[in-house]
PDB file of N, CA, C and O in Angstrom, chain B, residues numbered from 101:
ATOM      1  N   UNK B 101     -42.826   3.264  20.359  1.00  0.00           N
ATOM      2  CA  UNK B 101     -41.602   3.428  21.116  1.00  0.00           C
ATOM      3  C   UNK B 101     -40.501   2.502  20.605  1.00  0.00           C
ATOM      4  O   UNK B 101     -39.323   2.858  20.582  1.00  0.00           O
ATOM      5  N   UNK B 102     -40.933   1.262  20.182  1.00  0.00           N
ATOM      6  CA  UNK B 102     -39.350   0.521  19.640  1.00  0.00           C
ATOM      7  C   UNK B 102     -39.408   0.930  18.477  1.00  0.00           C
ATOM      8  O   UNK B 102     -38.490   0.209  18.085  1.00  0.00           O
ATOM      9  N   UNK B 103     -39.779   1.617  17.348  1.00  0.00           N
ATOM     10  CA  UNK B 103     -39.713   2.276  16.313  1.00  0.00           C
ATOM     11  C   UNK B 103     -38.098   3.099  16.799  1.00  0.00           C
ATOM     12  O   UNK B 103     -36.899   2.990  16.546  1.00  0.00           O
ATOM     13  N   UNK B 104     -38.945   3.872  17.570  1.00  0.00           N
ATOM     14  CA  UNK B 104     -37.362   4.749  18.088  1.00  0.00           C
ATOM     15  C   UNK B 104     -36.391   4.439  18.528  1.00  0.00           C
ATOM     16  O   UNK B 104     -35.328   5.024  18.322  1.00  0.00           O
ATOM     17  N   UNK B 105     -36.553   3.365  19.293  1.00  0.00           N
ATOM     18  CA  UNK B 105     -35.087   2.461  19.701  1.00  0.00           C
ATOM     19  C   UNK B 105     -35.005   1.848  18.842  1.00  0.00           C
ATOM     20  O   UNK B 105     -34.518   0.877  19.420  1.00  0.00           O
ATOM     21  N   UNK B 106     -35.071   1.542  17.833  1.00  0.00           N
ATOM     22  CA  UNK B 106     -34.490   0.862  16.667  1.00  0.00           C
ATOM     23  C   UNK B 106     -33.562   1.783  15.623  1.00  0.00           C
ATOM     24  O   UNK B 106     -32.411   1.558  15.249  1.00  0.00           O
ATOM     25  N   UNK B 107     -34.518   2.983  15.252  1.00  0.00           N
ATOM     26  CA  UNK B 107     -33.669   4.138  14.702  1.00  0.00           C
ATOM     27  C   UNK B 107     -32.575   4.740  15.715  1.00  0.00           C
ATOM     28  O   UNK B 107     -31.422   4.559  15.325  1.00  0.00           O
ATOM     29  N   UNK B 108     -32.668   5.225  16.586  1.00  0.00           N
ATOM     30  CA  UNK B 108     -31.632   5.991  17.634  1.00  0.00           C
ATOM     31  C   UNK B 108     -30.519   4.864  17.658  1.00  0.00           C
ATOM     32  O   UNK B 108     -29.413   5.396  17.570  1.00  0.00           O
ATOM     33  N   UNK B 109     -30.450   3.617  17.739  1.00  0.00           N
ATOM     34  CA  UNK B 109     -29.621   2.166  17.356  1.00  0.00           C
ATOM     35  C   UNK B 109     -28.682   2.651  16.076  1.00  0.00           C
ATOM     36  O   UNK B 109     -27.499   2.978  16.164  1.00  0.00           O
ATOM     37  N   UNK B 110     -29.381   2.627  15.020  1.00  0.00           N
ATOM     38  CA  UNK B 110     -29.032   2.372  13.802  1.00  0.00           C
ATOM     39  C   UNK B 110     -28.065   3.841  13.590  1.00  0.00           C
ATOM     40  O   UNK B 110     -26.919   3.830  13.140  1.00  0.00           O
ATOM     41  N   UNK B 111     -28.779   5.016  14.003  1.00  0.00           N
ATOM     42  CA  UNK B 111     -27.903   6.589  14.101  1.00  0.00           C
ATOM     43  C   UNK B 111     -26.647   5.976  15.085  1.00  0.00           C
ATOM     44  O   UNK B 111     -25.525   6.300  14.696  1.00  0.00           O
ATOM     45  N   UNK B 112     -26.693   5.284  16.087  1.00  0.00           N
ATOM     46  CA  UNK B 112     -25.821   5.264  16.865  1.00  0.00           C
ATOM     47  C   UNK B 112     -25.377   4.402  16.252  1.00  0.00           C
ATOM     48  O   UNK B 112     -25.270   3.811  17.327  1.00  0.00           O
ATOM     49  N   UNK B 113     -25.052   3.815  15.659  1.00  0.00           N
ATOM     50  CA  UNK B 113     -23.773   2.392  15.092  1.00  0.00           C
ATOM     51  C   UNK B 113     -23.697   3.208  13.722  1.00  0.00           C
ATOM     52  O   UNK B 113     -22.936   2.500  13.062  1.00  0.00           O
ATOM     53  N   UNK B 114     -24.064   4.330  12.886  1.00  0.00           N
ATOM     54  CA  UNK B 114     -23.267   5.081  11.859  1.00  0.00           C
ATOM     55  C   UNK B 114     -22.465   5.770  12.190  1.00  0.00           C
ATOM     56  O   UNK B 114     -21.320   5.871  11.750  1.00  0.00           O
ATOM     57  N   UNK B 115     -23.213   6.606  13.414  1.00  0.00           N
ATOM     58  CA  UNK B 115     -22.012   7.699  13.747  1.00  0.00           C
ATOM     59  C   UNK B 115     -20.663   7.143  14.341  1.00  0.00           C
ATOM     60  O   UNK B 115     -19.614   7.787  14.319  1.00  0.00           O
ATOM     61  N   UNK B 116     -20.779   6.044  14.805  1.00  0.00           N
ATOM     62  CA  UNK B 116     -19.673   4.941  15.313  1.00  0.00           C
ATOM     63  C   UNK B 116     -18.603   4.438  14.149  1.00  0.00           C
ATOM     64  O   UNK B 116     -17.382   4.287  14.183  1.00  0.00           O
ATOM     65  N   UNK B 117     -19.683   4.228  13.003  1.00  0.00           N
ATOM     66  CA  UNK B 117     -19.147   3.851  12.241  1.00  0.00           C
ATOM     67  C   UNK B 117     -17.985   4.886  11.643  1.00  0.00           C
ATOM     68  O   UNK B 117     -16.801   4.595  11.475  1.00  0.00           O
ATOM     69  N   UNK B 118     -18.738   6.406  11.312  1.00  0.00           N
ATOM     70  CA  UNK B 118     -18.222   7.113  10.684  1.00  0.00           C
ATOM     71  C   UNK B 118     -16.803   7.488  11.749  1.00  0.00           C
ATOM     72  O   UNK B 118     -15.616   7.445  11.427  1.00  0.00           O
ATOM     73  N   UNK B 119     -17.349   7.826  12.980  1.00  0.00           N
ATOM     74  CA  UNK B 119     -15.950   7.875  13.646  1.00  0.00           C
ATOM     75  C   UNK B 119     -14.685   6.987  13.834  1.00  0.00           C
ATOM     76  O   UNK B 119     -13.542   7.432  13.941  1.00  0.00           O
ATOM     77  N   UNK B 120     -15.134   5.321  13.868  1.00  0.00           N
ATOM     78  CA  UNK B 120     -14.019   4.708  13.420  1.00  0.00           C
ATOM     79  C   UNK B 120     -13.514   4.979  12.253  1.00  0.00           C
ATOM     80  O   UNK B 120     -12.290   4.921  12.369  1.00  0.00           O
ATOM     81  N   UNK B 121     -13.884   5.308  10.938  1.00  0.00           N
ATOM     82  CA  UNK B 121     -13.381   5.520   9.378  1.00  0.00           C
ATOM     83  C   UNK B 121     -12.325   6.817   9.642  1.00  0.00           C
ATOM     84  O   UNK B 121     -11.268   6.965   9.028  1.00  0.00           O
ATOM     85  N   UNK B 122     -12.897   7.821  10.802  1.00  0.00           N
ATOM     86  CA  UNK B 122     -11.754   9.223  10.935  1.00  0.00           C
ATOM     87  C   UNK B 122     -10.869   9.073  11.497  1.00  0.00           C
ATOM     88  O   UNK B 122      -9.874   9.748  11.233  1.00  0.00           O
ATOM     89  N   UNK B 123     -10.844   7.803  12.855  1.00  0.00           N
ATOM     90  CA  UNK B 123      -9.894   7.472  13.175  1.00  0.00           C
ATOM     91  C   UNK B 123      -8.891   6.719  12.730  1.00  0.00           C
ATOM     92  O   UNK B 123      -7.845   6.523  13.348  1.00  0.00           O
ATOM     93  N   UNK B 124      -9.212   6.214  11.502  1.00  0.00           N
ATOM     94  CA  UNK B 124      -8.628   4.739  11.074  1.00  0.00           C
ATOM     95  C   UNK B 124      -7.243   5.812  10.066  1.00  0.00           C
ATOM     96  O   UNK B 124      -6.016   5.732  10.120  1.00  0.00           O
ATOM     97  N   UNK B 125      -8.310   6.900   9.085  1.00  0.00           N
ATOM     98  CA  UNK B 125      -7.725   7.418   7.969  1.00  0.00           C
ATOM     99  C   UNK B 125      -7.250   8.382   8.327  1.00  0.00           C
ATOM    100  O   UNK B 125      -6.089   8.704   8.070  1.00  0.00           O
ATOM    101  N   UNK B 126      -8.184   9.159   9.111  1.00  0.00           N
ATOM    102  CA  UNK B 126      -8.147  10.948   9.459  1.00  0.00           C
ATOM    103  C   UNK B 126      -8.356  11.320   8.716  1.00  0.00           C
ATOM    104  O   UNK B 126      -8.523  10.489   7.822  1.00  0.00           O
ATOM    105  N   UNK B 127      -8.559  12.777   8.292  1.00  0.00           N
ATOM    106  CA  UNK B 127      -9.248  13.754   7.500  1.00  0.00           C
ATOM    107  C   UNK B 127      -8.772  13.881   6.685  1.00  0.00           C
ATOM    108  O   UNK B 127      -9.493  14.219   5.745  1.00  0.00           O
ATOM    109  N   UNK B 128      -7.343  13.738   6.393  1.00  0.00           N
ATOM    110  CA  UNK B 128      -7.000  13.685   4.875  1.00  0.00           C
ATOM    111  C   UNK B 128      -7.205  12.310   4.026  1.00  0.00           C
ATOM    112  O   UNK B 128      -7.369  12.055   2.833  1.00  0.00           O
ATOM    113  N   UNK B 129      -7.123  11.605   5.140  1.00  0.00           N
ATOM    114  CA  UNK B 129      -7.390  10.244   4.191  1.00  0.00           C
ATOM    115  C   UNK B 129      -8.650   9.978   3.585  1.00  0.00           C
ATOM    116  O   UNK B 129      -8.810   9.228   2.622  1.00  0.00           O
ATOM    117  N   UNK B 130      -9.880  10.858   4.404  1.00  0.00           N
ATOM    118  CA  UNK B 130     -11.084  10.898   3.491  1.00  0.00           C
ATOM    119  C   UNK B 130     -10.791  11.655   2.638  1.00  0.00           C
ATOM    120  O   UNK B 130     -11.067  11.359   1.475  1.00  0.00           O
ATOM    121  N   UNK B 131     -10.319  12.537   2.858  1.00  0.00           N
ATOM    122  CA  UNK B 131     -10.443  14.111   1.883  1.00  0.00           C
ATOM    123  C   UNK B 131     -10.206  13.352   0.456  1.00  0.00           C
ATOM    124  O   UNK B 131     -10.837  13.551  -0.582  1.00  0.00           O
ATOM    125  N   UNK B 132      -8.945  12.268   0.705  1.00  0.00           N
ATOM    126  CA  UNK B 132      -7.966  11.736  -0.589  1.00  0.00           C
ATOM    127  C   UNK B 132      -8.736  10.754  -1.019  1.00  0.00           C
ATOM    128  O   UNK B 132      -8.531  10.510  -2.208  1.00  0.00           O
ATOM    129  N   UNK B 133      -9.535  10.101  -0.524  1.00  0.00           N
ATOM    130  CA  UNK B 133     -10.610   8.894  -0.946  1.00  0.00           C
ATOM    131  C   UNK B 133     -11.847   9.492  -1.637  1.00  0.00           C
ATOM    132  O   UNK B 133     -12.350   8.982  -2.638  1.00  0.00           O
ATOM    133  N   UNK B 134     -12.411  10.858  -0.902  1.00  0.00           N
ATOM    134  CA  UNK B 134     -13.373  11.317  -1.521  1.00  0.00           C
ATOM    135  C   UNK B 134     -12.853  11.523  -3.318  1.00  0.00           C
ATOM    136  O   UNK B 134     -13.278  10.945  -4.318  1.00  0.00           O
ATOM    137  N   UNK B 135     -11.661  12.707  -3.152  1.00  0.00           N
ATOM    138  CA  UNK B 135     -11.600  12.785  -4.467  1.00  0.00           C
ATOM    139  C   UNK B 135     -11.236  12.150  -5.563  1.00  0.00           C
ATOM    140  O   UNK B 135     -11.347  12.540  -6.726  1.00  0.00           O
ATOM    141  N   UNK B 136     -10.494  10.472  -4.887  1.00  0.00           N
ATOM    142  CA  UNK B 136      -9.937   9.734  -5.695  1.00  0.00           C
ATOM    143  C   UNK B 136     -11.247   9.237  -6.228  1.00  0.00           C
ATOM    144  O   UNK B 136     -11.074   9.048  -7.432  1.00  0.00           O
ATOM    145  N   UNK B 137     -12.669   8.891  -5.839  1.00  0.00           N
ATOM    146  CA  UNK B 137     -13.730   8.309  -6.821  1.00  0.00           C
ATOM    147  C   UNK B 137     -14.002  10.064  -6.837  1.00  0.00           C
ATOM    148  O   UNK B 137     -15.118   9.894  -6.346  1.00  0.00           O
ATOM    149  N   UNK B 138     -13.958  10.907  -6.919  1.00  0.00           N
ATOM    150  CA  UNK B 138     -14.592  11.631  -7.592  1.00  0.00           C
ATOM    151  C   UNK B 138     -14.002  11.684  -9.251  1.00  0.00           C
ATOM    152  O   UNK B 138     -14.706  11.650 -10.261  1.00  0.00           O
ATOM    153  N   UNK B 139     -12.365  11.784  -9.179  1.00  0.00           N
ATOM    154  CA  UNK B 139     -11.920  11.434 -10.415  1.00  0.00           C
ATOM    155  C   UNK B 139     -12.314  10.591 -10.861  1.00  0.00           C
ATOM    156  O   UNK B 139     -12.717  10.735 -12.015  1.00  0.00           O
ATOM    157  N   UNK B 140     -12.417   9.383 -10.293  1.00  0.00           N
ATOM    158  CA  UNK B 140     -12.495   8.389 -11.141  1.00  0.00           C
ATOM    159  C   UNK B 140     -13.678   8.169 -11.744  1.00  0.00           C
ATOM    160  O   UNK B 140     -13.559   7.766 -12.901  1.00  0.00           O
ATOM    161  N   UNK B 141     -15.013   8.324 -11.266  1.00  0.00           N
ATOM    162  CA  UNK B 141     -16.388   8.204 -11.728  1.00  0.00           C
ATOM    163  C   UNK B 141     -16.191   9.400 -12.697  1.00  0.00           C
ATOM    164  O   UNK B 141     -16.983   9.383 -13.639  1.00  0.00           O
ATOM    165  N   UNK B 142     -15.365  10.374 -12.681  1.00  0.00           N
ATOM    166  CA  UNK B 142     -15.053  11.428 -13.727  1.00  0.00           C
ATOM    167  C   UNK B 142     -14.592  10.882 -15.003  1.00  0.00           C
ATOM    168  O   UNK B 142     -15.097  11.257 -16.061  1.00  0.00           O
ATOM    169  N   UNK B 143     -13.947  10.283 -14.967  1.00  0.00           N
ATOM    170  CA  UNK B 143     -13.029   9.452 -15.763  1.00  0.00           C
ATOM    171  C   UNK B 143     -13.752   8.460 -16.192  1.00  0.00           C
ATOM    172  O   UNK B 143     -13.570   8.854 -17.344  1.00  0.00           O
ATOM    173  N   UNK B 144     -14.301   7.685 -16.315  1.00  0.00           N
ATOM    174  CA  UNK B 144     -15.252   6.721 -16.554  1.00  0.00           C
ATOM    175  C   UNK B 144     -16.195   7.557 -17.416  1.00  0.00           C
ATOM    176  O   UNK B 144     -16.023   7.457 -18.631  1.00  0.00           O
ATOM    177  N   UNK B 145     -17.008   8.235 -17.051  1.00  0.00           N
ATOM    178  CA  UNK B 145     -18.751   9.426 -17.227  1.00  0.00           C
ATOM    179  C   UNK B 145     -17.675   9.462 -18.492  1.00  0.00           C
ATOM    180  O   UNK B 145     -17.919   8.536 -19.265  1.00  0.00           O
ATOM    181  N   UNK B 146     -16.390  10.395 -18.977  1.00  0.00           N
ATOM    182  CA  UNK B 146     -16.437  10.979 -19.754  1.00  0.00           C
ATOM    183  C   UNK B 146     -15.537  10.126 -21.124  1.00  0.00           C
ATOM    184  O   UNK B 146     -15.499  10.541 -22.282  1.00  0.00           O
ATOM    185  N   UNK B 147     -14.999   9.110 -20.707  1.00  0.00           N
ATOM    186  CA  UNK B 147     -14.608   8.375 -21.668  1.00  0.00           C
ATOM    187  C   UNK B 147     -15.349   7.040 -22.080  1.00  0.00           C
ATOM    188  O   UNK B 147     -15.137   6.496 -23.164  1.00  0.00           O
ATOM    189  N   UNK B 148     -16.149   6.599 -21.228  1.00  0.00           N
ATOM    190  CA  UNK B 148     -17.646   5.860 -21.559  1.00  0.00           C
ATOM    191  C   UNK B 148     -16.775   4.839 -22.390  1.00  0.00           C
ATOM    192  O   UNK B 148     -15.748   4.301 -21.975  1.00  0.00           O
ATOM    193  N   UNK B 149     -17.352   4.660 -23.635  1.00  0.00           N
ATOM    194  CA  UNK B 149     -17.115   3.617 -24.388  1.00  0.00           C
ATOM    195  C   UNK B 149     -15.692   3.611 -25.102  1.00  0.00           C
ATOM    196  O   UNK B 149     -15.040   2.568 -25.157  1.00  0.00           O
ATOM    197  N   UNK B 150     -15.285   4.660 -25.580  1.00  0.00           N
ATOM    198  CA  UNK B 150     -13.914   4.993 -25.780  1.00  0.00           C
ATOM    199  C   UNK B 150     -12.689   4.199 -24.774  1.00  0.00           C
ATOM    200  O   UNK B 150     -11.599   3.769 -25.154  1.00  0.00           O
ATOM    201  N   UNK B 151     -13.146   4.177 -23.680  1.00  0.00           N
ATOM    202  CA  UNK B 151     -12.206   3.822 -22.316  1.00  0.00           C
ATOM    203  C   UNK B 151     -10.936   3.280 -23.034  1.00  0.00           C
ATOM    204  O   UNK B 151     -10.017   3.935 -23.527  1.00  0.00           O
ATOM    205  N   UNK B 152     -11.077   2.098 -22.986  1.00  0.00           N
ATOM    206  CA  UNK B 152     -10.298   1.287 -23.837  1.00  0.00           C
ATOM    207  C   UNK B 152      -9.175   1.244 -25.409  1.00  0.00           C
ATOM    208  O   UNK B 152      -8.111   0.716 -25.730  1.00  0.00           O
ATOM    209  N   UNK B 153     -10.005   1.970 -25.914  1.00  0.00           N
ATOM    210  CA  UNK B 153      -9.353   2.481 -27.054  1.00  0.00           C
ATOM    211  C   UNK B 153      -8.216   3.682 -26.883  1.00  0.00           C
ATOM    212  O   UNK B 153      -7.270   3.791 -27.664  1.00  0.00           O
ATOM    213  N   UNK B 154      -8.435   4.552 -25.773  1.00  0.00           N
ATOM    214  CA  UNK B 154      -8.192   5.366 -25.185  1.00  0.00           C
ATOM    215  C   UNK B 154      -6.458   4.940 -24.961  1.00  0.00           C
ATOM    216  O   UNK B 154      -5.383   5.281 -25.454  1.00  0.00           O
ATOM    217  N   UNK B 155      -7.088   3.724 -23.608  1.00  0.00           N
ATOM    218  CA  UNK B 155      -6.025   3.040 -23.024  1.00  0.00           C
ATOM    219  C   UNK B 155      -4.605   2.464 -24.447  1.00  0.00           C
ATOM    220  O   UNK B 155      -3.512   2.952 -24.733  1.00  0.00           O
ATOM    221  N   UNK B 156      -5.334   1.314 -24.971  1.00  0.00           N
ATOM    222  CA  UNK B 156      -4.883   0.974 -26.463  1.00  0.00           C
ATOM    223  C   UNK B 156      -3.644   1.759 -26.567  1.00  0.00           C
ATOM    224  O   UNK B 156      -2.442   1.548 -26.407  1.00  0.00           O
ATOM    225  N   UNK B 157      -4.559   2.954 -26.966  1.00  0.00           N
ATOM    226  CA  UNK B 157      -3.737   4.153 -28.100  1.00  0.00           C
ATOM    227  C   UNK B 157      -2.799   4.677 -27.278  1.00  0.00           C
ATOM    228  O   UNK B 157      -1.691   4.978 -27.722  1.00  0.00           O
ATOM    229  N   UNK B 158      -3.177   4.877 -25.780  1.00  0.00           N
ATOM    230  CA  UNK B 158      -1.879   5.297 -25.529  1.00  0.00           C
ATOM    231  C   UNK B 158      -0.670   4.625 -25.173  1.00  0.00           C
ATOM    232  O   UNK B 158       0.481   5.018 -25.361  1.00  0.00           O
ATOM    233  N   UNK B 159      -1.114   3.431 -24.568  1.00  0.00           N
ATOM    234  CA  UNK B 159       0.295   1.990 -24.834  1.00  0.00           C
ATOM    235  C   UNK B 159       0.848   2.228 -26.393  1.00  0.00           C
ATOM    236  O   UNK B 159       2.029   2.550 -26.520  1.00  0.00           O
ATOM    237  N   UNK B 160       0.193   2.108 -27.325  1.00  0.00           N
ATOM    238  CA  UNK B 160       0.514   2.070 -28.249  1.00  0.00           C
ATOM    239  C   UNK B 160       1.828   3.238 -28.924  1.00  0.00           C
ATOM    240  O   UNK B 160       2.941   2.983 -29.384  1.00  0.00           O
ATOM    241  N   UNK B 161       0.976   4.790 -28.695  1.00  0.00           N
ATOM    242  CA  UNK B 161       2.042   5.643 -29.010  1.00  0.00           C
ATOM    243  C   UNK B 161       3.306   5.766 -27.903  1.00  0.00           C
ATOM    244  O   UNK B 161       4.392   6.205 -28.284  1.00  0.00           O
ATOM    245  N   UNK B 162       3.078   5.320 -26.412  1.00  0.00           N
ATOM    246  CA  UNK B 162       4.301   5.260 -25.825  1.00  0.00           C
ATOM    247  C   UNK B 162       5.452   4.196 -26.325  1.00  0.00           C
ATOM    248  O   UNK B 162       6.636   4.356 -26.027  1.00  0.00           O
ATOM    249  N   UNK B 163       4.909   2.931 -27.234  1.00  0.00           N
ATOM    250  CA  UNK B 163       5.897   2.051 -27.177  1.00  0.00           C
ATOM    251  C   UNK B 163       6.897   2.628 -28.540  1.00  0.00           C
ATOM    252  O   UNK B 163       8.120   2.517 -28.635  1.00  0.00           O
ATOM    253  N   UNK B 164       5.943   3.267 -29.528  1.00  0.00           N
ATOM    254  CA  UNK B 164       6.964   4.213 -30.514  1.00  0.00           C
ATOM    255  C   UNK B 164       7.976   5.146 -30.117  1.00  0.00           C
ATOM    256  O   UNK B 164       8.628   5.750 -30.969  1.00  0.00           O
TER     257      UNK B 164
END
């Protein structure tokens, strides 16, 4: 039995949690957080080691 009051606890202070985060942002503000790391872990995955050079080169050809 405190097995379960320990879990039913822990569900109850996420879902708390998660509802303060909707109230704080609202639904677009997740919506815009979700996809901002979705780009970004996008962005990262696909320029990997390049990143930098990337960056570099393009300071570089903007200052020409």
């Amino acid at each position: 039995m405190e097995n379960k009051e320990v879990i039913n606890e822990q569900n109850a202070e996420k879902s708390t949690r998660w509802k303060k985060m909707l109230k704080k942002f609202g639904i677009w503000g997740i919506v815009f957080f979700t996809v901002k790391g979705i780009i970004t872990s996008t962005l990262i995955y696909f320029l990997g080691k390049n990143f930098w050079s990337v960056i570099n080169g393009f300071f570089t050809g903007a200052a020409q």
